[in-house]
C-alpha positions, 0 to 999 in steps of 0.5 A, spaced: 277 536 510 273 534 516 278 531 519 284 536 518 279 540 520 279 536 527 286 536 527 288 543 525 283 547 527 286 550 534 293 549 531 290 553 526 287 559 531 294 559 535 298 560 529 293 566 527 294 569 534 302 568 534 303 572 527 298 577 530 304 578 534 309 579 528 312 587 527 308 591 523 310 598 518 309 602 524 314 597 529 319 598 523 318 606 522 319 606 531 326 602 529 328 605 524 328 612 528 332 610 534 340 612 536 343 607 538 343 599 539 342 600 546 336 604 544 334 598 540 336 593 546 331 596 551 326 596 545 326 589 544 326 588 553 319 591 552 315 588 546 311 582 547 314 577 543 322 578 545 321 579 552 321 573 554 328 571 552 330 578 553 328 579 560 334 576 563 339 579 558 344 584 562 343 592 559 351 592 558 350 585 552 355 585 546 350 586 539 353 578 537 350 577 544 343 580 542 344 577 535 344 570 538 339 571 543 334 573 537 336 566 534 332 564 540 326 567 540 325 563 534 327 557 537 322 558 543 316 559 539 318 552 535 318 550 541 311 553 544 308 550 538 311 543 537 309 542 546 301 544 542 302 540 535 298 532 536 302 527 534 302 527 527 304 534 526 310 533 532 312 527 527 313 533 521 317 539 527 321 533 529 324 533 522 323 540 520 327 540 528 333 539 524 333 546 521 334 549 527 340 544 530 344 546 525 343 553 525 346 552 532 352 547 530 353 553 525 353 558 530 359 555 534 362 554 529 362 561 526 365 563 533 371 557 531 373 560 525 372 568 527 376 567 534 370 570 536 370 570 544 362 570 545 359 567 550 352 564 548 348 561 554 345 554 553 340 556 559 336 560 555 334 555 550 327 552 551 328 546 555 325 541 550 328 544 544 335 543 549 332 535 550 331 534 542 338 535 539 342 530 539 348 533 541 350 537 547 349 544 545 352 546 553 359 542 551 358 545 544 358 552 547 364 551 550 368 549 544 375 553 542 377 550 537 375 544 531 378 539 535 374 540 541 368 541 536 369 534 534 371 530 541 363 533 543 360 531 537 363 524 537 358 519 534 353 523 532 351 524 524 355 531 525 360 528 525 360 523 520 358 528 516 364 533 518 370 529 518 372 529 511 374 535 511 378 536 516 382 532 512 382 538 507 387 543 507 384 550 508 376 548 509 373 554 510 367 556 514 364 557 508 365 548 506 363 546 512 356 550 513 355 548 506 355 541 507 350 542 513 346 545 509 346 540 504 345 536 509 339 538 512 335 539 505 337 531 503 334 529 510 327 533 509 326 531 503 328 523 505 323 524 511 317 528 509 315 522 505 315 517 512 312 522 516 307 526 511 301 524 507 295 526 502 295 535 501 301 536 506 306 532 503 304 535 496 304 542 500 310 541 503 313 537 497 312 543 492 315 548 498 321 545 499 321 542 491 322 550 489 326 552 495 332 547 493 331 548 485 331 555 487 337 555 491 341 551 485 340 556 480 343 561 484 349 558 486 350 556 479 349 563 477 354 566 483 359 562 481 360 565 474 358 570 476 361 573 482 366 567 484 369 564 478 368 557 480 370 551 477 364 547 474 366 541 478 366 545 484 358 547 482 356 540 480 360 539 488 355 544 492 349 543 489 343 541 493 343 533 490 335 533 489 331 535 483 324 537 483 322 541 476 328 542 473 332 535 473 339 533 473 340 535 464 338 541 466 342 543 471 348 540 467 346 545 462 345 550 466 353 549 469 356 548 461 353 554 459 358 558 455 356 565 457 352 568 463 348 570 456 347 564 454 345 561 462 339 566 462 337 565 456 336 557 458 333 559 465 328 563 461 325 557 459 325 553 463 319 552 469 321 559 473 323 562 466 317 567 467 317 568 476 325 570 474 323 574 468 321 580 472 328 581 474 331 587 470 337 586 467 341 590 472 338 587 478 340 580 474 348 583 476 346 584 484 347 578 488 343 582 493 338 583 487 338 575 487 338 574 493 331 578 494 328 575 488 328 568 492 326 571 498 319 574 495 319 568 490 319 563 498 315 568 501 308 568 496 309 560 495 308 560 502 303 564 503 299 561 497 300 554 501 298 556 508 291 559 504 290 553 499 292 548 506 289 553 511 288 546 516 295 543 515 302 544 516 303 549 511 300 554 516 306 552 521 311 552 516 309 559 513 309 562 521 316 559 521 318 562 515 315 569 517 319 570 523 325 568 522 325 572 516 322 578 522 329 575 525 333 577 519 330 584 519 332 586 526 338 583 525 339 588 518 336 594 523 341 593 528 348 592 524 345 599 521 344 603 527 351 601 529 353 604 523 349 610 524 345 610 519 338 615 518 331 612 518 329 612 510 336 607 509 335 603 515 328 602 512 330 601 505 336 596 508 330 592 512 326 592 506 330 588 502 
């Protein structure tokens, strides 16, 4: 503990400072009763943890240019906290990194598959976030098709990973996100054994551990429940990693015979009790699961920041706060676009 103590301690005291930044319910409510995007772009311009990237955005800004500009928000206060991170601390951003790169990768690509004609400007990027990609995010902003994509992407682990499915008839957005997603997980989980060590690999191993069994137990339920997937498919998509829930129950849960029989051995097994607080209806809602899993994130995040105070579960705990603060005013715009009131708009980000 004392050397986590000399390690984390003015890690700790800057990201208590930077969560004091963080919207709170009056924020929201502020949020919830304005008019228009406008009205919202302005908003953003003049509070403190979004000017910064804000300030030199044009008044006339599409809503797919400030969505963007949110994204990098994020990304500047990754970077303020890797430039103040000791050099065991950067060993384990330089991996968590790779996150945020491929959320960029995905956003150009959307802009491909969506013919979308938005102009991202790399310049805003912080300067040491640009430096540590290992691709050229300005090359890639330009790209209007997947063979451009792929002649700027040449070389590198994207690529390789990518290029199967080029040969695919009708791979969709959806196909390529995935197999970056994947990806991502298998890389964390594959490095944070080189880089971590003691408390903060237990802690970061439990997070991820449960976030990757979580997010197979959804994709398992939605592709027999709303998408009619194949069980080769399901075994394909899955997130090749087991933590509590190894590889014959993950079978198991795939060659179940009904959605009945799926929940009643998911019930016994280790997240049978988080997932028991789920009503019947709720188990029907895709929104419904999908908020479960956020919550169930949320509190396991939290918990580790409290039991690991000097470590990085306080940092990866802020990193999830955030963009989930991201999220919801990404949720908050799309519903002032649509026009609508307060208590709905607040019910939507509440979700």
């Amino acid at each position: 503990m004392p050397n986590a103590l000399m390690t984390y301690s003015s890690m700790a005291a800057k990201i208590k400072a930077m969560k004091g930044r963080l919207l709170g319910e009056a924020d929201y409510n502020t949020i919830a009763s304005m008019q228009s995007v406008q009205e919202f772009f302005s908003w953003l311009k003049m509070t403190p943890s979004y000017n910064k990237v804000f300030e030199r955005a044009s008044d006339a800004m599409h809503r797919g240019e400030i969505e963007k500009l949110l994204q990098l928000a994020l990304y500047d206060d990754y970077a303020r906290i890797y430039t103040f991170a000791g050099p065991g601390q950067r060993r384990f951003l330089k991996v968590y990194f790779k996150r945020y790169e491929i959320q960029i990768i995905k956003t150009f690509l959307r802009f491909i598959f969506d013919h979308r004609d938005i102009t991202f400007d790399t310049s805003l990027i912080p300067a040491h976030f640009s430096q540590q990609s290992s691709v050229n995010l300005l090359e890639l902003s330009r790209c209007k098709n997947l063979e451009q994509f792929f002649e700027v992407l040449k070389g590198s682990i994207y690529a390789t990973l990518l290029s199967p499915l080029r040969d695919i008839e009708g791979a969709s957005l959806f196909d390529y996100e995935l197999s970056l997603d994947i990806y991502f997980f298998r890389y964390l989980w594959k490095q944070k054994d080189k880089v971590l060590k003691s408390s903060e690999l237990k802690a970061i191993t439990k997070i991820y551990g449960t976030q990757i069994d979580l997010l197979n137990i959804l994709w398992i339920y939605r592709s027999r429940r709303f998408y009619n997937v194949d069980s080769g498919r399901m075994y394909a998509n899955l997130i090749p990693i087991h933590y509590r829930l190894n590889a014959a129950f993950i079978r198991r849960l795939i060659e179940c015979a009904s959605l009945t029989e799926y929940l009643e051995l998911l019930g016994k097994s280790f997240y049978g009790r988080a997932l028991a607080s789920i009503e019947q209806s709720a188990r029907d809602s895709d929104d419904a699961l999908s908020r479960i899993y956020g919550q169930l994130m949320k509190k396991l995040r939290r918990m580790a920041a409290r039991k690991y105070p000097y470590s990085l579960a306080v940092i990866d705990e802020y990193l999830f706060l955030r963009e989930e603060e991201i999220n919801d005013l990404t949720t908050a715009m799309e519903c002032i676009r649509y026009g609508l009131d307060a208590s709905q708009i607040l019910s939507y980000i509440r979700k």
